[in-house]
C-alpha positions as CSV (number, residue, x, y, z in Angstrom):
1,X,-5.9,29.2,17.2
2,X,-4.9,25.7,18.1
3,X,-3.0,24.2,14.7
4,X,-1.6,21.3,14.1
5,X,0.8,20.5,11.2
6,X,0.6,17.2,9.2
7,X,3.5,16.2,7.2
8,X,3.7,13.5,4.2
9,X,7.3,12.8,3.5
10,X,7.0,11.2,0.1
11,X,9.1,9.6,-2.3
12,X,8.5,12.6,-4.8
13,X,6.9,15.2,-2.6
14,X,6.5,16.5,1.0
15,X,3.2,17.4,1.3
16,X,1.6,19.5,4.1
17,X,-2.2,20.0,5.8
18,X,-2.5,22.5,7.9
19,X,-5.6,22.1,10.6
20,X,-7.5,24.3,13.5
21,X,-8.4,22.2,16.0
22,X,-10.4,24.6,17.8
23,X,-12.6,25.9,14.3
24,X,-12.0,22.0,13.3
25,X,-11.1,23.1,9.8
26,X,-8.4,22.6,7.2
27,X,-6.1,26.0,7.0
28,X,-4.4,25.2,3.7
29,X,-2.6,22.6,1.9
30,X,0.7,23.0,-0.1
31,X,3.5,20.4,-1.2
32,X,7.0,20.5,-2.3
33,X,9.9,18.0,-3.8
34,X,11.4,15.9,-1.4
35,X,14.5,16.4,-1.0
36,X,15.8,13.5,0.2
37,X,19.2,13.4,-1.5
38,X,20.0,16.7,0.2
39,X,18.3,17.4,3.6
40,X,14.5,16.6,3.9
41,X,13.8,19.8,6.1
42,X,15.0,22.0,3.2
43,X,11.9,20.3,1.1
44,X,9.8,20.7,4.3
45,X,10.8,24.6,4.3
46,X,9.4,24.9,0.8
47,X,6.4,23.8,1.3
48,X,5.6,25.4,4.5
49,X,7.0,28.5,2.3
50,X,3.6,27.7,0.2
51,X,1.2,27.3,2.9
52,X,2.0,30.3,4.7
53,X,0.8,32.1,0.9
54,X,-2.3,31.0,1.4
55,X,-2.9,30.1,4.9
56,X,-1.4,33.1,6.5
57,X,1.9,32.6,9.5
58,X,1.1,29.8,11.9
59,X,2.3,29.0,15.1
60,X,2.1,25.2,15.1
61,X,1.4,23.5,18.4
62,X,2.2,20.6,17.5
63,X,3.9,18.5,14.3
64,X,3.4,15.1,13.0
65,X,4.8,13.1,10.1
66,X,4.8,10.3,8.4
67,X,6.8,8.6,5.5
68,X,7.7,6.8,2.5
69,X,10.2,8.3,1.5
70,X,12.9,6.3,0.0
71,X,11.1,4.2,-1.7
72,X,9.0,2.3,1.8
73,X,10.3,-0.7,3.4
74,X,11.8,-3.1,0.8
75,X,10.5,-6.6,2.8
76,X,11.3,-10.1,1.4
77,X,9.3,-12.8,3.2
78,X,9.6,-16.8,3.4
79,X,7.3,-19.4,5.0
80,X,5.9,-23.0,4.9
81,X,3.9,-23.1,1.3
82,X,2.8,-19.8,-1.0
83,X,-1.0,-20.9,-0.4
84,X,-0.5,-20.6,3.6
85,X,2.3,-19.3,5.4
86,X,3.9,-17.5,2.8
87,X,0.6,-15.7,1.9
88,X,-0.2,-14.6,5.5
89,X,3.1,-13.4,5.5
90,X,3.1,-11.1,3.0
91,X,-0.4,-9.6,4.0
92,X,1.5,-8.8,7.6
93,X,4.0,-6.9,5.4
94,X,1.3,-5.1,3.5
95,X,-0.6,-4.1,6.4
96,X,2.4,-3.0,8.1
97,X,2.8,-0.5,5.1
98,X,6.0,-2.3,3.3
99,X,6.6,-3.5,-0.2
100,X,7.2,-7.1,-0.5
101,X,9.8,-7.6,-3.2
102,X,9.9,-11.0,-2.7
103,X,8.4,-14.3,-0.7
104,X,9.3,-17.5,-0.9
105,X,8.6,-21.2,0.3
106,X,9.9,-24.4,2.1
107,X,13.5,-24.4,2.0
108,X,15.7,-21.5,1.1
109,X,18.3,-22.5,-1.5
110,X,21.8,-21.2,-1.8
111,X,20.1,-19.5,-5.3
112,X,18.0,-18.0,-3.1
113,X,20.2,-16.8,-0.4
114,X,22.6,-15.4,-3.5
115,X,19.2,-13.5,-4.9
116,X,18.3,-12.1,-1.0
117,X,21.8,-10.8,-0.9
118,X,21.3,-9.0,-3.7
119,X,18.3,-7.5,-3.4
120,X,19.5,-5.8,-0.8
121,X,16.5,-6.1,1.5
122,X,15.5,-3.9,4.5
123,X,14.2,-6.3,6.6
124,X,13.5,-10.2,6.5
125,X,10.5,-11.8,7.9
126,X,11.2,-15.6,8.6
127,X,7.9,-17.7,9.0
128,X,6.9,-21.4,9.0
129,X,4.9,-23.5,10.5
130,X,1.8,-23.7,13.1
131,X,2.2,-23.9,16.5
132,X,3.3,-27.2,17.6
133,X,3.6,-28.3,14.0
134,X,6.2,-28.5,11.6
135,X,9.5,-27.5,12.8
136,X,12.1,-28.0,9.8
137,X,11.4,-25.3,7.5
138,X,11.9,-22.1,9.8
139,X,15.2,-24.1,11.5
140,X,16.6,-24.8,7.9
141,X,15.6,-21.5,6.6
142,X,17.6,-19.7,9.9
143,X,21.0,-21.9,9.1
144,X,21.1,-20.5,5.4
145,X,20.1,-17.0,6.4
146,X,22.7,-17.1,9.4
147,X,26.3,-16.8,7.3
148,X,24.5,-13.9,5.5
149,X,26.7,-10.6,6.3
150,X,24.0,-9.4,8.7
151,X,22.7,-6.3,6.9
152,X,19.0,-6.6,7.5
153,X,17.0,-7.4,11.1
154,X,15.1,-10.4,10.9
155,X,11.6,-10.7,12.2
156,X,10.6,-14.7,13.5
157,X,6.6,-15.1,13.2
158,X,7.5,-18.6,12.8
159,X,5.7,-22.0,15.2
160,X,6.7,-21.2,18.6
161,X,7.8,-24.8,19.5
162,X,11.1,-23.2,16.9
163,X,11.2,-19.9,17.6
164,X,13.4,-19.6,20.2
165,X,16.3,-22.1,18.7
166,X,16.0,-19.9,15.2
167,X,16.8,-16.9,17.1
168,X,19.7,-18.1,19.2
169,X,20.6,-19.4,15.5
170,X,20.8,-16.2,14.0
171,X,22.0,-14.0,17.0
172,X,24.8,-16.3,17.3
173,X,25.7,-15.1,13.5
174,X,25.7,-10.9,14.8
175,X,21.8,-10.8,13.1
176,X,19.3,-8.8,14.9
177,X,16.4,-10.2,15.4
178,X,13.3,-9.6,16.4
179,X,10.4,-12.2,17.8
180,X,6.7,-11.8,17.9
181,X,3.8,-14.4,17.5
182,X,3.0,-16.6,14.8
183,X,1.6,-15.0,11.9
184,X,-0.4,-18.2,11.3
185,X,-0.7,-20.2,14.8
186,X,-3.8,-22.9,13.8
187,X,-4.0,-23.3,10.0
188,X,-6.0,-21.3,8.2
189,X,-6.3,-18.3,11.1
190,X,-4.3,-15.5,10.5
191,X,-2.7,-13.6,13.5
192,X,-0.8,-10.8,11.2
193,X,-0.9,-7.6,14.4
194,X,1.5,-8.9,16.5
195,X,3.9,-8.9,13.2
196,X,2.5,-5.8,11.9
197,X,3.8,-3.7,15.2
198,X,7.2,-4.8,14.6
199,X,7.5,-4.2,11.1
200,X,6.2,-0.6,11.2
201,X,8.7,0.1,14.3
202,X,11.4,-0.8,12.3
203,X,10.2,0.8,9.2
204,X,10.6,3.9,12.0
205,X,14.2,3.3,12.8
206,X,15.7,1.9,9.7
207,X,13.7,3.9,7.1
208,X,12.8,7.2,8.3
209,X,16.1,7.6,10.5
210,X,18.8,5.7,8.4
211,X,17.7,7.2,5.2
212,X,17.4,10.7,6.1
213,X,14.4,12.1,7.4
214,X,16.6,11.8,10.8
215,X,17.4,15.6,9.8
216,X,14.0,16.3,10.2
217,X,13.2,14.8,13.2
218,X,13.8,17.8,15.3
219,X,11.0,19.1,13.3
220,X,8.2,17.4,14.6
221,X,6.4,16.3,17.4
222,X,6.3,12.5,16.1
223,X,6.7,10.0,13.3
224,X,4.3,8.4,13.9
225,X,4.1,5.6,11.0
226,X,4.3,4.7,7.3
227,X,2.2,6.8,5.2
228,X,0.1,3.5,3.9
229,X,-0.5,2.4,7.2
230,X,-1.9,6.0,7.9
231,X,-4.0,5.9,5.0
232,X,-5.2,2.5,6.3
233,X,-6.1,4.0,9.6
234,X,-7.9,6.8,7.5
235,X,-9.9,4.7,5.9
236,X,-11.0,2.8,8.7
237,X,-12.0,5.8,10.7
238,X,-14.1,6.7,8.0
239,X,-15.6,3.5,7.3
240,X,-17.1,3.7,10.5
241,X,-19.1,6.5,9.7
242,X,-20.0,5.9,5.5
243,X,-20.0,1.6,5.9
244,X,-17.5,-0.5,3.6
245,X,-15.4,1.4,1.2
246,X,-12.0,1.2,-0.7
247,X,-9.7,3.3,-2.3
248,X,-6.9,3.4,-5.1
249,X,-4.1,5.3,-4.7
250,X,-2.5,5.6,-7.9
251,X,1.0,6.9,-8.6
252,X,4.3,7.5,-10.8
253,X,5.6,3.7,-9.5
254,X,3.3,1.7,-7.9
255,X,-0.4,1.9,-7.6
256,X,-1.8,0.9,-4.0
257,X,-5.4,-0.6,-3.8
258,X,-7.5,-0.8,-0.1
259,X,-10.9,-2.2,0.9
260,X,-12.3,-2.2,3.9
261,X,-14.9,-4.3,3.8
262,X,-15.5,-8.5,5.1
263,X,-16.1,-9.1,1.4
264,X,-18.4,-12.2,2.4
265,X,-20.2,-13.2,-0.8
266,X,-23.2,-11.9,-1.9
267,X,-24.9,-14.8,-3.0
268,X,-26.3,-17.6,-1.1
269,X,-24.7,-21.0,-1.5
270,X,-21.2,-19.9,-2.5
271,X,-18.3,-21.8,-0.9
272,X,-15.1,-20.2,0.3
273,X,-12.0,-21.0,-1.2
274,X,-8.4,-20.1,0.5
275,X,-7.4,-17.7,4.0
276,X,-9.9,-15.7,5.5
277,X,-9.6,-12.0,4.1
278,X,-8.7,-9.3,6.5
279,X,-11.5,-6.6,6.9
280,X,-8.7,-4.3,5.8
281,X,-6.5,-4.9,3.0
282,X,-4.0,-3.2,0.8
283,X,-2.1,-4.9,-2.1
284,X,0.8,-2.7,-4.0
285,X,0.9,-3.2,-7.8
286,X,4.6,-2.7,-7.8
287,X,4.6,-2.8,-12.2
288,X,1.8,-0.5,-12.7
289,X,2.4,3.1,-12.2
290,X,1.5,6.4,-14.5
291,X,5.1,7.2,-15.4
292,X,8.0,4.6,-14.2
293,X,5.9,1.9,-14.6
294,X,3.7,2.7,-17.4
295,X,4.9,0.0,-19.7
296,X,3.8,-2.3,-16.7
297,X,0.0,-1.3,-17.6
298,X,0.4,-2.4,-21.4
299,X,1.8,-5.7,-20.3
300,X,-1.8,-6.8,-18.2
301,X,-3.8,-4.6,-20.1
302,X,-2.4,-5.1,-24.0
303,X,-1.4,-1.9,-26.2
304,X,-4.9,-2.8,-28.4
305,X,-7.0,-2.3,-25.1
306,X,-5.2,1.1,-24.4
307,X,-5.7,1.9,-28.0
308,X,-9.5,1.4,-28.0
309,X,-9.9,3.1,-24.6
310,X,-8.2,6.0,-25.6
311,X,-9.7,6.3,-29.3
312,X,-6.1,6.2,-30.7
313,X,-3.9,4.3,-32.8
314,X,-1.6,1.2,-31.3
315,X,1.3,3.2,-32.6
316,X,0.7,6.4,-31.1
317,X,0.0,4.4,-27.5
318,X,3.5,2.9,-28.1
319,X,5.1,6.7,-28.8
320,X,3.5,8.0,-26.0
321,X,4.7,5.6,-23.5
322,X,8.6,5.9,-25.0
323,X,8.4,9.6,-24.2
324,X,7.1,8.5,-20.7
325,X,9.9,6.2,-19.9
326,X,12.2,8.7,-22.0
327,X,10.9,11.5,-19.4
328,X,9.4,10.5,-16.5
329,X,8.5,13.8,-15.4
330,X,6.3,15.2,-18.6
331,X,3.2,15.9,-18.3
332,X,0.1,15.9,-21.6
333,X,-0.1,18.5,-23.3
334,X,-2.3,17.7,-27.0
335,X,-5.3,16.0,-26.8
336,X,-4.6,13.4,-27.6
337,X,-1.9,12.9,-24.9
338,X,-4.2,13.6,-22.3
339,X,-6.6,10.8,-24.2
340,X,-3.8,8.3,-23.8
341,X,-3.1,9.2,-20.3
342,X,-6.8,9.0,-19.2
343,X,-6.5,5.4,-20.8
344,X,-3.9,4.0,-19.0
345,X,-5.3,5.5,-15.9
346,X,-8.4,3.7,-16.1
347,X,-6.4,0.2,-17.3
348,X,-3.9,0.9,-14.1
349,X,-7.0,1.2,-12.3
350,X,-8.8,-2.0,-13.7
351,X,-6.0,-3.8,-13.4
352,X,-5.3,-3.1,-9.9
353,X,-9.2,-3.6,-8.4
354,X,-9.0,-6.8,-10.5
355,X,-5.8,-8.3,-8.8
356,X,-7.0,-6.8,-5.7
357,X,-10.2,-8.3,-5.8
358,X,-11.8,-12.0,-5.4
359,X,-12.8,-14.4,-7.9
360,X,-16.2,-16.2,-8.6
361,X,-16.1,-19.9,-10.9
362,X,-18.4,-22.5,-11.2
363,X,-17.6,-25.9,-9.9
364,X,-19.6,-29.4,-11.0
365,X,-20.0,-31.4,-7.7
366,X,-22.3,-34.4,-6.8
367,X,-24.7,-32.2,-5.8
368,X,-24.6,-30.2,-9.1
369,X,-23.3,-27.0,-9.9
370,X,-21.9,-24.5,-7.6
371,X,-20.1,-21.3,-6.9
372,X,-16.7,-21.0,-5.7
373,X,-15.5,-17.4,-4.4
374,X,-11.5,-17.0,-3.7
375,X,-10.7,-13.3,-2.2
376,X,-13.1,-10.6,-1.1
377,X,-16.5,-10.2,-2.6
378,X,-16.3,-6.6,-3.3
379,X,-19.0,-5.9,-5.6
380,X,-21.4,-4.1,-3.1
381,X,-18.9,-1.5,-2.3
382,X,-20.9,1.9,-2.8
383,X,-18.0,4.5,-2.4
384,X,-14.4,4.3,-4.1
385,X,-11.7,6.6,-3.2
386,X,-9.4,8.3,-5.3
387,X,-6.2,10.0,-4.5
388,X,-2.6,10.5,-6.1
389,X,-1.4,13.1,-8.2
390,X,-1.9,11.4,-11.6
391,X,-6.0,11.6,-11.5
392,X,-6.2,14.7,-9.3
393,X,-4.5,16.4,-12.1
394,X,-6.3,15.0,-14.9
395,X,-9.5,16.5,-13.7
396,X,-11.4,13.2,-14.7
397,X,-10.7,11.3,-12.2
398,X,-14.9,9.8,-12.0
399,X,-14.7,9.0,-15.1
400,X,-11.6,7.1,-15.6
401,X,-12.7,5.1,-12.6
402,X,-16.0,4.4,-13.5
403,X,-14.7,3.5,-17.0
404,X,-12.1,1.2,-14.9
405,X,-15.2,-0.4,-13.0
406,X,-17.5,-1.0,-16.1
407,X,-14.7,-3.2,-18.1
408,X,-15.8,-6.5,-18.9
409,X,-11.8,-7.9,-19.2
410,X,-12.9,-10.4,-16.4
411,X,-16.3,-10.6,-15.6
412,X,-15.1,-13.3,-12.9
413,X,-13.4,-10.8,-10.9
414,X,-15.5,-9.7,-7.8
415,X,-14.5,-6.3,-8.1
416,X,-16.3,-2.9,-7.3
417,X,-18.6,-2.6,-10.3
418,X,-20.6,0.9,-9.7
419,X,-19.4,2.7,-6.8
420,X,-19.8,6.5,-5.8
421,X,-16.3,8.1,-6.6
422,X,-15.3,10.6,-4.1
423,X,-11.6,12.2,-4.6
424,X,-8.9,13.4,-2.4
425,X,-8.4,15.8,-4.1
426,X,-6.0,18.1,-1.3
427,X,-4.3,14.7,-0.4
428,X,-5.6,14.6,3.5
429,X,-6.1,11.0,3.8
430,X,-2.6,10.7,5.0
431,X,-2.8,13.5,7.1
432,X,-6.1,12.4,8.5
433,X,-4.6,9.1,9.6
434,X,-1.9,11.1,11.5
435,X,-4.8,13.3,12.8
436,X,-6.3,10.5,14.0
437,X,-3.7,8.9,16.3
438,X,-4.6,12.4,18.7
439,X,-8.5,13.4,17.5
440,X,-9.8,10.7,15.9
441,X,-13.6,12.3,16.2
442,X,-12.2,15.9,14.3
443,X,-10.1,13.3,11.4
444,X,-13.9,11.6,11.4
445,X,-15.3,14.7,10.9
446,X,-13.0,16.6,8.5
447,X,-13.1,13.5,6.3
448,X,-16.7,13.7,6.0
449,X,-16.5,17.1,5.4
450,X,-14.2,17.2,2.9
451,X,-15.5,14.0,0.4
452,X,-19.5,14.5,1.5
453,X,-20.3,18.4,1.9
């Protein structure tokens, strides 16, 4: 038998997908804490430990791994204006498989140098500027960063005609720093994959190496890259076989929405409003999670809509989520816990494929009215993936999205409106991505298996 390990180090488990290359089937599945704090190959042991239960001994031939562990890659981002530069910056972040914490725009303040600082970022990514165009921003912003105590590397995707001096700027000051292409050369093109390569290698040396899965590395073959970026590549592989598609992955924290898809509009005679889209996009709700950031759904959702989706009182919603932030870790146990919790799953959701999605408005011009579409057009998406523990566990996980998909809270967003639902429900998408990098046509396959058969 020719099997391959896959490894998820997560922030709150280590998950692990065993698969026979040569029977091109999944062996087993089986996850464990992470233990981070302590050494991430005792975590590791424990849930090999549970694979081998049901799986039987394996002799691995190979090992591969990915991460986000720690919490991901804490990015803060600044550019030219929020509309433009700073925008395309953040999406090269996002792609890359960070978390933006913050971006800002034209000219860094000494307030905003003080609030970097203490945010503690793990990497900075300076932009500003087309090619050939303005220059003062990205020089400016590389003075103020440069008497920073250099604590973070600092990726230039700024206009080329600067580049060079910014770097010799911040060099000069002991930063690292590390120069790729602009992220927006011409205005209005986006040139994001020469920025998302150097992101996700250092997201490999900073994050997985400086913050402890170095004591697994002996472990496996390869780390290969963040686990959003291998869910991204997951997806992709398996658009190409089952067309435009996206998926949520919704979690404890944070709750990570994808489409691949052009999201050109649908209707004839709409004009485009803002950057092009990239075919594949994630966004990170950073204040909407099922557990640490459950209060975060109630704010852009409103206790009274939680109330009516679940069928119970305002007050017992409020009580619910005080025991959640009391105890991150319980679980529902009444009905009408599990009522609640199916509620603010379907409002995390909502609220997610809403921020992730476009916009359609009506505008008055001389030639009458109009429509105007900002975003993706995402409403003829047929399938929506679902993964994360939250709605695996719940066992309703359909319907708590198609609930999320039938709200009428903004019938201007250009969401997903009645897609298939297919879950993940063994959590390979990561592993499938990983899979991918060395058999892309068995990851293909197993996928298609595993959400269509």
């Amino acid at each position: 038998m020719n099997a391959i390990l896959l490894i998820d180090f997560g922030s709150t488990y280590t998950k692990v997908t065993a698969v026979d290359a040569q029977g091109r089937r999944i062996l087993g599945h089986a996850q464990s804490y992470t233990t981070v704090e302590e050494d991430v190959s005792l975590g590791l042991d424990q849930a090999l430990e549970i694979l081998a239960r049901t799986a039987g001994p394996l002799d691995f031939v190979q090992r591969y791994a990915c991460s986000s562990a720690a919490g991901g890659l804490r990015m803060i981002a600044s550019g030219l204006v929020p509309s433009l530069t700073a925008e395309a910056a953040k999406r090269a972040a996002l792609g890359a498989g960070a978390k933006v914490i913050r971006t800002y725009a034209y000219d860094l303040t000494p307030a905003d140098i003080r609030e970097i600082l203490s945010l503690r970022p793990d990497i900075f990514l300076l932009c500003g500027g087309t090619d050939g165009g303005n220059r003062e921003y990205a020089l400016n912003n590389a003075r103020a960063l440069a008497p920073c105590a250099p604590s973070f590397p600092i990726v230039l995707a700024c206009n080329r005609s600067v580049s060079d001096e910014c770097a010799d700027i911040l060099k000069g000051a002991g930063h690292e720093v590390l120069s790729c292409e602009n992220v927006m050369p011409t205005f209005n093109r986006l040139n994001v994959e020469p920025c998302q390569k150097v992101i996700r290698e250092v997201f490999l040396r900073r994050i997985i190496f400086a913050k402890g899965l170095s004591k697994a590395s002996q472990l496996v073959s390869g780390i290969l890259m963040p686990t959003p970026a291998a869910v991204m590549t997951a997806l992709e592989l398996l658009s190409t076989e089952l067309g435009e598609l996206m998926a949520v992955d919704l979690g404890g924290a944070t709750t990570d929405i994808y489409s691949i898809s052009k999201g050109l509009p649908t209707n004839q005679g709409t004009l485009m409003r803002g950057l092009p889209e990239p075919f594949a996009k994630r966004t990170v709700e950073g204040d909407i999670g099922m557990r640490y950031s459950v209060r975060g759904i109630l704010e852009a959702a409103s206790t009274q809509e939680a109330a009516i989706v679940s069928g119970q009182s305002e007050e017992a919603v409020l009580q619910w989520v005080d025991r959640i932030q009391d105890q991150p870790g319980i679980l529902a146990q009444s009905p009408e816990e599990q009522q609640i919790d199916c509620a603010l799953a379907a409002l995390a959701i909502e609220t997610g494929l809403i921020r992730h999605a476009g916009t359609l408005e009506q505008i008055y011009t001389p030639m009458g009215l109009v429509y105007q579409q900002t975003g993706k057009d995402l409403t003829a998406i047929t399938r929506l993936i679902l993964t994360g523990g939250a709605l695996v566990h719940m066992g309703k996980a359909e319907e708590i999205a198609h609930r999320a998909m039938s709200s009428t809270r903004r019938p201007d967003s250009l969401m997903p409106r009645d897609a298939q639902v297919l879950v993940d429900r063994r959590y390979i998408l990561s592993a499938m991505g990983l899979l991918s990098q060395s058999d892309p046509d068995l990851a293909k396959e197993l996928m298609i298996k595993e959400f269509l058969i």
